[in-house]
Each structure stands twice: as C-alpha cells, then as structure tokens.
RODO-2510 file (C-alpha; in nm, 4 decimals, decimal comma):
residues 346
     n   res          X          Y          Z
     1     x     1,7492     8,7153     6,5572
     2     x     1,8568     8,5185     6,2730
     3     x     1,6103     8,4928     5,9446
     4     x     1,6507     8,2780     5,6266
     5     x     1,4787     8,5126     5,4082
     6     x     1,4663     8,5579     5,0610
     7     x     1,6412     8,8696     4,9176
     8     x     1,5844     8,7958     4,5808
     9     x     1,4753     8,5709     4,3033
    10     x     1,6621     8,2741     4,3944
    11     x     1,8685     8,4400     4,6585
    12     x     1,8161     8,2834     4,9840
    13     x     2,0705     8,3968     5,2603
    14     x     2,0633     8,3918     5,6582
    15     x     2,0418     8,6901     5,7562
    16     x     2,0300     8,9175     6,1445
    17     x     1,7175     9,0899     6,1461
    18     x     1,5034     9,2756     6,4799
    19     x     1,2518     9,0008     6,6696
    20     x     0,9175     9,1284     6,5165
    21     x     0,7194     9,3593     6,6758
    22     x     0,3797     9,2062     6,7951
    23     x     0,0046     9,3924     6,7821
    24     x    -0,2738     9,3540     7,0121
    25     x    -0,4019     9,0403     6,8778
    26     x    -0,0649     8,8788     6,8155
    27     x     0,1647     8,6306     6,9185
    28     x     0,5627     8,6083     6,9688
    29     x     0,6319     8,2394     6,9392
    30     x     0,9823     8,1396     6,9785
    31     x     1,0569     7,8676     6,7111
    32     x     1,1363     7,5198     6,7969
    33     x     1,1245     7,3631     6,3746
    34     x     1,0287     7,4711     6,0539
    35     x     0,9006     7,2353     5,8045
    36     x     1,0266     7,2642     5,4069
    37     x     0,8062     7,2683     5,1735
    38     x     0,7970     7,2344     4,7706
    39     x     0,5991     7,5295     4,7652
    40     x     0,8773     7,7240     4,9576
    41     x     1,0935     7,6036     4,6386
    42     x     0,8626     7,7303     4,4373
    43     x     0,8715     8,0583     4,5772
    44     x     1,2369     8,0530     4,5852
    45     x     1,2187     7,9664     4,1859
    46     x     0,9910     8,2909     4,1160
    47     x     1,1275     8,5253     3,8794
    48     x     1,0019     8,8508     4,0729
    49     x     0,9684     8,9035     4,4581
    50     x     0,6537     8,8335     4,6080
    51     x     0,7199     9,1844     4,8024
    52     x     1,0042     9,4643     4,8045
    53     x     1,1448     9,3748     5,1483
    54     x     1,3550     9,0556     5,2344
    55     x     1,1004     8,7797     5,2774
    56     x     1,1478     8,5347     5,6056
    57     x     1,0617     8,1472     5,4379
    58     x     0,8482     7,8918     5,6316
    59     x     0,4495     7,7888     5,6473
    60     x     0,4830     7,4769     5,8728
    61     x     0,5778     7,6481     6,2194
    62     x     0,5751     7,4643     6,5691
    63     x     0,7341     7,6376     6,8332
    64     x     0,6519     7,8057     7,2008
    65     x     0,4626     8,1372     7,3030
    66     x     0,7151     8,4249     7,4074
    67     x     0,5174     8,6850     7,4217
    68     x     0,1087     8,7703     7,3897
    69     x    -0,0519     9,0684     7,2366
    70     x    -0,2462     9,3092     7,5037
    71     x    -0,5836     9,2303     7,3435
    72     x    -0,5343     8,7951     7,3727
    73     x    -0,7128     8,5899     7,5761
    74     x    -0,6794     8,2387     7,6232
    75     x    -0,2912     8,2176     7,5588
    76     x     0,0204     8,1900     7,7550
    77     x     0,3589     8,2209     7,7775
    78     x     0,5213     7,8886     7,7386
    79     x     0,2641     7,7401     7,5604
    80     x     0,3632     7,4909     7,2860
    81     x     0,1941     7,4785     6,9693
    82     x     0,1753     7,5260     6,5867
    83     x     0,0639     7,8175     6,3398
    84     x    -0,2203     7,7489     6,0940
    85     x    -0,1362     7,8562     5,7832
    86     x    -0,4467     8,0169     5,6479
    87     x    -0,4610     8,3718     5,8439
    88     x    -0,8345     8,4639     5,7342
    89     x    -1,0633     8,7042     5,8146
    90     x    -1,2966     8,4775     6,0492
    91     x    -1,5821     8,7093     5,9620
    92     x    -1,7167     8,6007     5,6128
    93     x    -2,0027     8,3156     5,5186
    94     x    -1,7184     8,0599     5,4206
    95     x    -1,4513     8,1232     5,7385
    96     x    -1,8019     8,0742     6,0118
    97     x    -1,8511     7,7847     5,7781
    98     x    -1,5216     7,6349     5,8528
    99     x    -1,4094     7,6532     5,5543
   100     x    -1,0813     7,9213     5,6382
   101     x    -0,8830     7,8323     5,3598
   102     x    -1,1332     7,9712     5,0812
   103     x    -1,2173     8,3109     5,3074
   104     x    -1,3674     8,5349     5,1106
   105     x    -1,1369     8,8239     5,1820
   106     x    -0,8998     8,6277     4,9313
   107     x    -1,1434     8,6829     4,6059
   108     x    -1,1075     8,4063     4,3770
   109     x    -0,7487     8,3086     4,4180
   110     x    -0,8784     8,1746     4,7484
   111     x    -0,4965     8,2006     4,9526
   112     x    -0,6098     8,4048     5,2735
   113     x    -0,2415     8,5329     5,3713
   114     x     0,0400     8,2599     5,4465
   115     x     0,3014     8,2859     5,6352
   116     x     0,6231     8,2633     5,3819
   117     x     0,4098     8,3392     5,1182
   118     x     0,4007     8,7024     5,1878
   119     x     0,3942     8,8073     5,6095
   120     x     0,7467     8,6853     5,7046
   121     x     0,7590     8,2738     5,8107
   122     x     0,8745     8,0857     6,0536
   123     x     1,2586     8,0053     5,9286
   124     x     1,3908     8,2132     6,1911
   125     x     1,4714     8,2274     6,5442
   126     x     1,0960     8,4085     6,6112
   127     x     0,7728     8,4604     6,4039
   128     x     0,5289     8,6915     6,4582
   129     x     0,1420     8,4817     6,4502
   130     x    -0,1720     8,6192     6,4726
   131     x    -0,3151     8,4684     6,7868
   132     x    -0,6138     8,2779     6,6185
   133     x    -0,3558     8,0782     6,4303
   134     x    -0,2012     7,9530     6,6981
   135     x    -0,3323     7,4870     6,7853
   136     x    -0,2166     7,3844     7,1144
   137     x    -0,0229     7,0419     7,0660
   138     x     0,0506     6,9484     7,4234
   139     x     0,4336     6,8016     7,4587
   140     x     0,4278     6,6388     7,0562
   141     x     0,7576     6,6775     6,9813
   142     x     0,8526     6,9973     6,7690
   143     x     1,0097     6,8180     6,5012
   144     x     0,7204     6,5776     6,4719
   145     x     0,4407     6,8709     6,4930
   146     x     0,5936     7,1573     6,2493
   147     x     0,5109     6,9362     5,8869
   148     x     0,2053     6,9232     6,0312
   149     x     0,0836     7,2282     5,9531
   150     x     0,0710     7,1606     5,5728
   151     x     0,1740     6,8146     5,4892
   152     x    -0,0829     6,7235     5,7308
   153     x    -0,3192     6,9359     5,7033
   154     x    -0,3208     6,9318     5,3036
   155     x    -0,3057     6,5175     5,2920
   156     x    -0,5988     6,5005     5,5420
   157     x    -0,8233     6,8033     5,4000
   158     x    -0,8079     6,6042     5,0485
   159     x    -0,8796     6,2840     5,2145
   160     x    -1,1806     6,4205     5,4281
   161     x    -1,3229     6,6086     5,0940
   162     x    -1,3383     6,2558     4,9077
   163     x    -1,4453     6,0121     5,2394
   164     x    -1,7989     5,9483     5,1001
   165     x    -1,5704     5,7564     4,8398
   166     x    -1,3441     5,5405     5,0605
   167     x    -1,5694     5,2802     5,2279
   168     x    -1,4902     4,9295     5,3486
   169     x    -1,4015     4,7215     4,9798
   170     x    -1,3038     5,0517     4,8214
   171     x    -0,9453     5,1470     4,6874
   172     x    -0,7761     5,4413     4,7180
   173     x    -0,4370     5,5534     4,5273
   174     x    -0,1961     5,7656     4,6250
   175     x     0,0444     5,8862     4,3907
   176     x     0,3818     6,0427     4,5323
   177     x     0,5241     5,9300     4,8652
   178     x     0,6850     6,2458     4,9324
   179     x     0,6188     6,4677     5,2436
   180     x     0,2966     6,5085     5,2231
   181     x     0,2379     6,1625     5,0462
   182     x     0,3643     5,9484     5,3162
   183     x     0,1823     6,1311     5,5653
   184     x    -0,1656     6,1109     5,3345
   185     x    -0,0818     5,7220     5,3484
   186     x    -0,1107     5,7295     5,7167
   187     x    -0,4174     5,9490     5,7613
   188     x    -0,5958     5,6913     5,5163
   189     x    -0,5211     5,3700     5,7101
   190     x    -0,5643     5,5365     6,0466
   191     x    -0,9346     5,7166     5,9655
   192     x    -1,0666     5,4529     5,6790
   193     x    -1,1095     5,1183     5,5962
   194     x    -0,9830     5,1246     5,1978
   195     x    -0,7030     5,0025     5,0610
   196     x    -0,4435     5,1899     4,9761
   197     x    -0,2009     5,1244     4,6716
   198     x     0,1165     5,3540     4,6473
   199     x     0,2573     5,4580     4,3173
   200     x     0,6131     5,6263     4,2954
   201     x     0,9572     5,6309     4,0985
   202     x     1,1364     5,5114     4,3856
   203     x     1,1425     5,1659     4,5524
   204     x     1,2955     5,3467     4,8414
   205     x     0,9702     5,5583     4,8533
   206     x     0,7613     5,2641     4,7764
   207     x     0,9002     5,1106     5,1001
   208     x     0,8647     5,4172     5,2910
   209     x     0,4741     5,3877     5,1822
   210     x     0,4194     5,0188     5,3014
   211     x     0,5959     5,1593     5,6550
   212     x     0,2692     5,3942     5,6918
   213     x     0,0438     5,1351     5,5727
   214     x     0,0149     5,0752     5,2013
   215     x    -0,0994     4,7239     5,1474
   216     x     0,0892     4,7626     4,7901
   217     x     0,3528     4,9730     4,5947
   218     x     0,4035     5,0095     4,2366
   219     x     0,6173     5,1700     4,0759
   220     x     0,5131     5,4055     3,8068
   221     x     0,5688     5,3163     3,4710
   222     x     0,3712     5,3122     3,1309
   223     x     0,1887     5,0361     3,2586
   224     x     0,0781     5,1682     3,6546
   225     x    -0,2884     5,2263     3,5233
   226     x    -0,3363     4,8787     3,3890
   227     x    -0,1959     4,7433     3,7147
   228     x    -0,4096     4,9410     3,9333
   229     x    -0,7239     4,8297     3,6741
   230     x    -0,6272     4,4503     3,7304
   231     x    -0,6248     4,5138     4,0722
   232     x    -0,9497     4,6926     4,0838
   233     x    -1,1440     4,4150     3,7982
   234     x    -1,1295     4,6812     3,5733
   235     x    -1,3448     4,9256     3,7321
   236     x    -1,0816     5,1759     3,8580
   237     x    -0,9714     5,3459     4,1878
   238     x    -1,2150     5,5044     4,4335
   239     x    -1,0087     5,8015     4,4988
   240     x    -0,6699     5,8618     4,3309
   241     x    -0,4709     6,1554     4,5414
   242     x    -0,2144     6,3092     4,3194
   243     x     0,0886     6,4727     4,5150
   244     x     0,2572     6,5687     4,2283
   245     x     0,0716     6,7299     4,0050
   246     x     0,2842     6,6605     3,6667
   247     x     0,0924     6,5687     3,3041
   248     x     0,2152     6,1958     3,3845
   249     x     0,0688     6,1730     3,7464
   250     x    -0,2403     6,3749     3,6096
   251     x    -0,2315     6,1337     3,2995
   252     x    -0,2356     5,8133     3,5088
   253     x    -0,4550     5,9790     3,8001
   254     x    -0,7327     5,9828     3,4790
   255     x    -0,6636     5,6603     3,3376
   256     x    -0,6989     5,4516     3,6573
   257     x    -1,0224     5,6852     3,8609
   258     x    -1,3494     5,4685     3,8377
   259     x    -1,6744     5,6168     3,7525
   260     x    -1,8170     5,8245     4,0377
   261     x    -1,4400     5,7895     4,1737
   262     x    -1,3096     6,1000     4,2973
   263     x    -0,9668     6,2447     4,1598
   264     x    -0,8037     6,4806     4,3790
   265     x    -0,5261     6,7453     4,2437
   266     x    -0,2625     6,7876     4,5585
   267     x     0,1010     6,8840     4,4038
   268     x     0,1487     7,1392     4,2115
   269     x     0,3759     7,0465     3,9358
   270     x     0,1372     7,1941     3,6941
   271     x     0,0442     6,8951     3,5296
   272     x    -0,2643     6,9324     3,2747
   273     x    -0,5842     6,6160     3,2761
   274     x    -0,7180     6,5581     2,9967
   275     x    -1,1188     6,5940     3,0798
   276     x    -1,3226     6,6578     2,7636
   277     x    -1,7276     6,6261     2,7317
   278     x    -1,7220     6,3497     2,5043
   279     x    -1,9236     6,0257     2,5747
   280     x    -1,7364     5,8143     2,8571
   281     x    -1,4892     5,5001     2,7787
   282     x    -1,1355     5,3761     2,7040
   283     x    -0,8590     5,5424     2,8984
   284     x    -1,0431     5,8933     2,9072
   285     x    -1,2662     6,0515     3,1898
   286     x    -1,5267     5,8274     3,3355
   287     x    -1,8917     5,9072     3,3800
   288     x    -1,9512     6,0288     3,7100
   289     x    -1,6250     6,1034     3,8313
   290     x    -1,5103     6,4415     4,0317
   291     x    -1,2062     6,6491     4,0128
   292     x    -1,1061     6,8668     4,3058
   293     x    -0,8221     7,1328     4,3331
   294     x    -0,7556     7,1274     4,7054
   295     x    -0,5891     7,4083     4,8823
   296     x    -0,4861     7,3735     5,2248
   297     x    -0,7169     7,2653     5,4634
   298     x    -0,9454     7,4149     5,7459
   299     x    -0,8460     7,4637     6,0891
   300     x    -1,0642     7,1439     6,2422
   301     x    -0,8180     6,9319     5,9475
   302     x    -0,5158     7,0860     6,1533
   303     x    -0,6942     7,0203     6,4790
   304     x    -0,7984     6,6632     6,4030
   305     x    -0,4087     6,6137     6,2504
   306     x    -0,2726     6,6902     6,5806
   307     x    -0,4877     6,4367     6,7539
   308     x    -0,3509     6,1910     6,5167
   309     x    -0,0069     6,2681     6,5513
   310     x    -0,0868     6,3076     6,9848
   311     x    -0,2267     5,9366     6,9892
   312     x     0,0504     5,7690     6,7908
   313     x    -0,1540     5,7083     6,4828
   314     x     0,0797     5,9947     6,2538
   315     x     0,4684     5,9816     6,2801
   316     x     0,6294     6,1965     6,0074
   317     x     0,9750     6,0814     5,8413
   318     x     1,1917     6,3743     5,9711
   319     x     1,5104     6,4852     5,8054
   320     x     1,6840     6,7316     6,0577
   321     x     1,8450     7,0254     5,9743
   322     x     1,9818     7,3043     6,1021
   323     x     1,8551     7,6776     6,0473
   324     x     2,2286     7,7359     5,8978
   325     x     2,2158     7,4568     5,6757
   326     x     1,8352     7,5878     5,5150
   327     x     1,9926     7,6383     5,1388
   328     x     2,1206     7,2423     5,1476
   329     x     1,8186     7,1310     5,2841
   330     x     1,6230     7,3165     4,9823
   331     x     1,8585     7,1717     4,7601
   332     x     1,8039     6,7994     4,8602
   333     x     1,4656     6,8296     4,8581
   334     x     1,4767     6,9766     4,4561
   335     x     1,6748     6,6105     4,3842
   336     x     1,4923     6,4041     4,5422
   337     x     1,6759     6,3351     4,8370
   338     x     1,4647     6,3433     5,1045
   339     x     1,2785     6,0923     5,2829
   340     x     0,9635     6,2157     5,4469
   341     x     0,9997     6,6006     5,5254
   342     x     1,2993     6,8403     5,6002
   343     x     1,2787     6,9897     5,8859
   344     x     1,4556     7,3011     6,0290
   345     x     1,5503     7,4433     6,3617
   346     x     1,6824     7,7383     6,4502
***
C-alpha cells in the first residue's frame, strides 16, 4: 500500500510499504480521508524521530472496516466509521470515568498512544486500529467525518469543560478560525445559547466565522481586548477559547476573560499567560477566573461530534487533497492557506 510517512526530521516522502498486520483485537480499516493537522506539522518540524522506523502521519482517520481481528465482536466488514485518537488502556479510574484522554497508563504527560504520533496513522491506503477506537458514523461523508476526530473532538471537549460558563446573556470568544476554530464556532451556536465573537488576522477567516455562526468578527489588533471589554460593559468574556496558543493570543485571551470566566488553552503555539498571585485589576488575571490546558477529548465528545455532524448542525470547510499531493497540503497549511481543514485521500 502506499504510506506518507516520515523518514526523517523534516523528511516526509510517499512511500510502498506491506498492509499492516492486524491482532486479535484489531481492525483493518481501508481509508477513505485523512485530516491534517498542525500538530502533524509539528511533528514533521521535530528535530529527532519520534521512533527509529519510518513513521505513517495522520490522527483524524475515517474510512471502512476491511478486515476484523479473531477476538472482535460487534464489528463488520464494510462498516464505515472513524478512529478515536486516544488508544487507552480502558482499565484505569480515569478511562471507566470517561475521561480516555488522561488514562493513567500515560503518567503525567497524559497522551495515551496516538495514531501519527507514534503507532503508524492513517495517511495511507490502510491503518491498522485497535477495535475500541473504532465510532460508527452511518453514511456521513468521509471527507466531512475524518477532521472530526480532532478538530471536533478537541473544539467540543474545551467547550463542554467550560459550559457551566456559557449561559443565555453570556459571551464567549474564540480566538483563531482555523480548523479546529471554525468548527468550535459551530459546536457553540449549535449546543449553547452565548454569543460568540470571533477574533482573527484574516477578514477572510473572520467571514468564514460568521458562516458557522459568529454574531461578530474582529480582527486582532492592539486594541481586540478593549473591543471585546466595550462589548462586554467592561466585565470581560465568559469563556475565551484560544486556538492558537501564541504569547499574543495568550496575552489578549488574559486581558479580555471576566472574573470567574474561564480561559481555555487549545493551540499549541507555545504562547506563555501572564498569571501572577498579585491582588486582581487592570489588564492582569481576574479574581476567580480558570485556566485549562485541554488535550483531546473523551470518546462520548467524539460520539456526541458525530451526531452533530449526522443531523446537519457541523459541516467542516474541506480542502481536498490527494494522498500524492500530502507535502503541498502541509505546506499550505504552514502559510496560512487553508480554509477550514485539509483533507487527504488516498
């Protein structure tokens, strides 16, 4: 089969490699798209490989059941579906919690295994699943259901962490109306009652945002935290989701939270708040308000994603690409270029 795998710090090339091998309590699915995702640039920036052999790229996987292991039940051949990305134990206190994406088994950097990120991913003809990652999605389109595996699953686990937060009057910003920000845009106006004010460096983005729902775009500048003050008589945002993660979007995520407002840290740009312990006022950290690192999200998030997406109330912006073209696709993304998600099929 063909593989777009990564042979080396910021080698990426297509490459023919043997259809995996499955175990007892695996899955052959046969992919039908592969989201892109900044973390898979991320990976591809690393300086070292994450592990010896050539490493297959992908985390957001849709595609059909080839093949099931001799010790699954409860799967088919044919079936359509998508691969949660957090393959955890499902034994320890936190996985019978729900709460997969922290399992235990991980130790404190909390990343159960991901596929991409270290068991080969689905940017290839076939990926190799374990069977309890596997969500039915019915006929939802391929394209449509592969970014939802992380950009929905992400946007709506940070959203359902902070809901106490986003009642009827309340406002909610999102910052970044990228793949996963557009999609968080939806999830809010489909499954709350706030409003929701956009913030990005692009108008195109901007529009993009009021497409899924924003009742207001603004464009981020020096003064973005004074307009989203004004708007808010002074008080502040309810919720501020950050899906970039840079010392400006953290800077302005701080500057416009109210008290008890939640602020939660999505993208991963690396970007630094400035929370100290000293008393409360001015542009620093309010009293009362919560900062959350979210990872991921739990397999009812993916679940309850899907049902969005089935019903109508979730369409992703799609860029298409093909499996061949995976290196371009990477490349637009790094600029800037893409609207919504890229998507790949083999």
């Amino acid at each position: 089969m063909r593989a777009l795998q990564l042979t080396g710090p910021g080698t990426l090339e297509l490459r023919e490699v043997p259809i995996p091998e499955i175990g007892p309590a695996d899955l052959l699915l046969r992919v039908g798209a592969a989201g892109i995702c900044h973390s898979d640039l991320h990976v591809l920036h690393l300086p070292f490989q994450l592990r010896e052999d050539p490493l297959t790229l992908g985390h957001e996987i849709a595609g059909t059941i080839e093949a099931v292991g001799a010790n699954v039940d409860g799967h088919t051949v044919g079936q359509r579906g998508l691969v949660y990305l957090c393959w955890s134990c499902g034994n320890c206190r936190e996985c019978v919690s729900g709460n997969e994406n922290v399992c235990l088994a991980a130790g404190r950097v909390a990343m159960p295994p991901c596929p991409g990120l270290g068991p080969d991913g689905g940017m290839a003809e076939y990926v190799q699943i374990p069977a309890s990652s596997f969500v039915p999605i019915g006929e939802l389109d391929f394209l449509q259901a592969a970014p939802l595996a992380d950009a929905a699953l992400t946007s709506y686990h940070a959203i359902e962490g902070a809901r106490a937060h986003l009642r009827p009057g309340s406002t909610a910003v999102v910052i970044g109306v990228g793949g996963l920000g557009h999609v968080g845009v939806q999830i809010l106006a489909a499954t709350t009652a706030t409003r929701v004010l956009a913030v990005d460096v692009s108008a195109e983005k901007l529009a993009l945002a009021a497409d899924c729902g924003a009742a207001e775009g603004l464009l981020s500048e020096s003064a973005t935290a004074a307009a989203i003050l004004e708007r808010t008589e002074g008080r502040g945002a309810d919720a501020v989701f950050d899906f970039v993660g840079t010392d400006s979007t953290a800077r302005l995520a701080v500057e416009s939270v109210a008290p008890n407002g939640a602020y939660r840290m999505i993208g991963l740009g690396g970007g630094a708040p400035e929370l100290t312990a000293g008393p409360a006022g001015g542009p620093g950290w309010p009293w009362g308000a919560s900062v959350r690192k979210s990872y991921g999200g739990t397999k009812s998030d993916l679940i309850n994603s899907v049902a969005l997406a089935r019903s109508g109330k979730l369409t992703v912006e799609v860029e298409r690409f093909d499996l061949a073209d995976g290196r371009a696709a990477l490349d637009r993304l790094e600029q800037g270029l893409i609207r919504g998600r890229a998507v790949l099929v083999p």
